[in-house]
C-alpha positions, 0 to 999 in steps of 0.5 A: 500500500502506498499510503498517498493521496492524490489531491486534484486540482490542488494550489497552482491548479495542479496535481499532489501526492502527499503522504497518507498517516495510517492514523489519519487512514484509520480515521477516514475509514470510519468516517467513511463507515457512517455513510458509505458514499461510493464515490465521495469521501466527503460528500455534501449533507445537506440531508444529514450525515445519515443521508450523505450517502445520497449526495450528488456533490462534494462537501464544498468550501463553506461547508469545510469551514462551518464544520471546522467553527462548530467543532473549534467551539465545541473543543472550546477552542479560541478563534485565533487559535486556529490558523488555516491556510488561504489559497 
């Protein structure tokens, strides 16, 4: 198993291979065990997490960072605490 992962359409428009932890593999695959999407790792729940396996479009950017503030607050974590990256 190579343990990479291939992001499309990365910064600069191109492609990347970076390295895959086997922690974080073992995370995604119990994400991936609550919905089970066959095609979308991180798929858009507009009906819930129950109903993602449904999704017809990713989990889009507005979505990323409205996951990252709720779980941020229910960590009591402080806004500036958390520094992501900005294309």
């Amino acid at each position: 198993m190579r343990m990479r992962v291939h992001i499309r359409n990365a910064k600069g428009n191109k492609d990347r291979l970076v390295p895959l932890p086997f922690n974080t593999l073992q995370v995604l695959r119990q994400f991936w065990a609550l919905h089970r999407h066959s095609d979308l790792m991180f798929p858009n729940r507009t009906r819930g997490l129950k109903g993602a396996q449904l999704a017809e479009s990713p989990l889009d950017r507005g979505g990323i960072q409205k996951t990252i503030s709720l779980v941020t607050q229910e960590m009591g974590l402080k806004k500036d605490f958390l520094s992501l990256a900005t294309p």
